[in-house]
N, C-alpha and C positions, 0 to 999 in steps of 0.2 A: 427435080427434088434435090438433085445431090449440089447445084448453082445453089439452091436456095438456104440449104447446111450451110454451106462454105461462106454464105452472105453473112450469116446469122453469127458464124464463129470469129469471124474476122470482126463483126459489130463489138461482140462480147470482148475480143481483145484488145480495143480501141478502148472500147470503157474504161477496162480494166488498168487499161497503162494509164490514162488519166486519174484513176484514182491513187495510184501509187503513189505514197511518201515514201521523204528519206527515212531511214532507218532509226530510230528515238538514239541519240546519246547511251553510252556507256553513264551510270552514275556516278557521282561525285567519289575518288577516290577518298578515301577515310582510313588512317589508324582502327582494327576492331576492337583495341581496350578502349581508343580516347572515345568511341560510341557506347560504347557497353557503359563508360562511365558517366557519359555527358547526357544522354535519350533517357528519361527515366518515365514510362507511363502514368500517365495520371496527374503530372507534373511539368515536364519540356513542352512548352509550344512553338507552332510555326516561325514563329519572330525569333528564336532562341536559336533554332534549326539555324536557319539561313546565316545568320551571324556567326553563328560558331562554325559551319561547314560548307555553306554556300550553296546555291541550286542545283538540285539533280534533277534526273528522271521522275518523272510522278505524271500519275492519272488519276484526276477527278471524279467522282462518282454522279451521280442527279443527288444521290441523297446528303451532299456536302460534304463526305469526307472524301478523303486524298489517300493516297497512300505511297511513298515517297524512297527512291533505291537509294543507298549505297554501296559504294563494293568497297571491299578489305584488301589490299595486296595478299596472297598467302603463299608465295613463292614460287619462281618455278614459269612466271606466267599464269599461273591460278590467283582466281579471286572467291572472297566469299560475299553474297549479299548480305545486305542488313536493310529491312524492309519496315517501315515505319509508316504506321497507319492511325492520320490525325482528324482528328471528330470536327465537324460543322463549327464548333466555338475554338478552333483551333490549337486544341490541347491534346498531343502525344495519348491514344487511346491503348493503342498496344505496340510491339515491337516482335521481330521476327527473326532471325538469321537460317537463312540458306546452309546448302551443303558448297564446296567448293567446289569450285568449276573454272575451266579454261575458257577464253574468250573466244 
């Protein structure tokens, strides 16, 4: 019984470490006024995004929207998110910012 644990757990950790990614990027560093002024919902789209700040972090949904990081220097080694959540027709739905945090 106890061979047949030890078969089983050592299976599960094989899996496991094949399933393993690297760890996602840190998001696109950003100024938090030039976002607070540039992201406006209802109005910035993705094309806009990428142009004025370049690719970050984002995860896809099934239901088409994304929802996309940036972080703010806030001194110190602190950063604050700014999290940007854009609809299937690729238009800024809403906007978010975090509390601030070390990396």
């Amino acid at each position: 019984m106890m061979h047949r644990l030890s078969a089983c757990a050592l299976a599960v950790s094989l899996v496991a470490g094949c399933a393993t990614q690297p760890a996602a990027p840190p998001g696109a560093q950003v100024d938090a006024a030039r976002l607070a002024q540039s992201v406006v919902a209802g109005r910035s789209t993705r094309a806009e995004l990428l142009a004025a700040f370049g690719p970050t972090r984002s995860i896809r949904f099934d239901s088409g929207y994304e929802a996309w990081v940036y972080q703010s220097p806030a001194g110190g080694g602190a950063f604050t998110e700014f999290v940007v959540l854009i609809d299937p027709q690729g238009v800024v739905s809403k906007t978010r910012t975090g509390p601030t945090s070390t990396p």
